[in-house]
N, C-alpha and C positions, 0 to 999 in steps of 0.2 A: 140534209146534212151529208158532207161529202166524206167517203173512208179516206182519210191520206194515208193510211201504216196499218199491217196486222203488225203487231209485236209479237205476239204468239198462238198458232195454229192450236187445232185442238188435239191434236198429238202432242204438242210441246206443254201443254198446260199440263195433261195426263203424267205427263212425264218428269215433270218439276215436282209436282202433289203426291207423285208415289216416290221422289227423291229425299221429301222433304219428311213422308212418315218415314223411311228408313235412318233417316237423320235423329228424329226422333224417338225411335227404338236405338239406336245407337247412344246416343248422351245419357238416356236413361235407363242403360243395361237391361234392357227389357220392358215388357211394358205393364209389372204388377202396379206401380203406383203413377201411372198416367190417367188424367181424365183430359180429355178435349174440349174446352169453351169454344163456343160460339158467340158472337155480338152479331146481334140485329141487327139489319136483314139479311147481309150480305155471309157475315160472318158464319152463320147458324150452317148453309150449305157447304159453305168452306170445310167447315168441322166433321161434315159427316162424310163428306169424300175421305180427307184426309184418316178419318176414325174408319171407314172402311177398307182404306188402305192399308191400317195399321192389323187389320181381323184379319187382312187377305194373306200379308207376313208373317204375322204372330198367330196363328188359329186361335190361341187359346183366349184372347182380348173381348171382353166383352162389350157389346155394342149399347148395352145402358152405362158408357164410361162416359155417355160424352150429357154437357150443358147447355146454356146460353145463358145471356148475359142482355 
């Protein structure tokens, strides 16, 4: 199969996924009552970057906040 298009380098992705936890500590004033879902299969890694992005921000965020689904 042939690449026709990157749409996003892996800088660009790093950089959407730490936009999107600041986004999410934002809306919800902090991060005491967030937990992060995951959906299978895809989902579940999604959640843990973005849940470690949120620890990397927030130190105080613990990293048993996140699920799946």
């Amino acid at each position: 199969m042939e690449l026709k298009a990157v749409l996003m380098d892996d800088s660009a992705i790093k950089r959407s996924l730490t936009r999107i936890a600041h986004e999410i500590i934002e809306r919800n004033h902090g991060t005491e009552n967030i937990v992060v879902i995951g959906i299978r299969s895809r989902g579940v890694p999604l959640a843990k970057t973005i849940a470690e992005n949120i620890k990397n921000i927030e130190k105080h965020y613990l990293r048993k906040n996140i699920g799946l689904v």
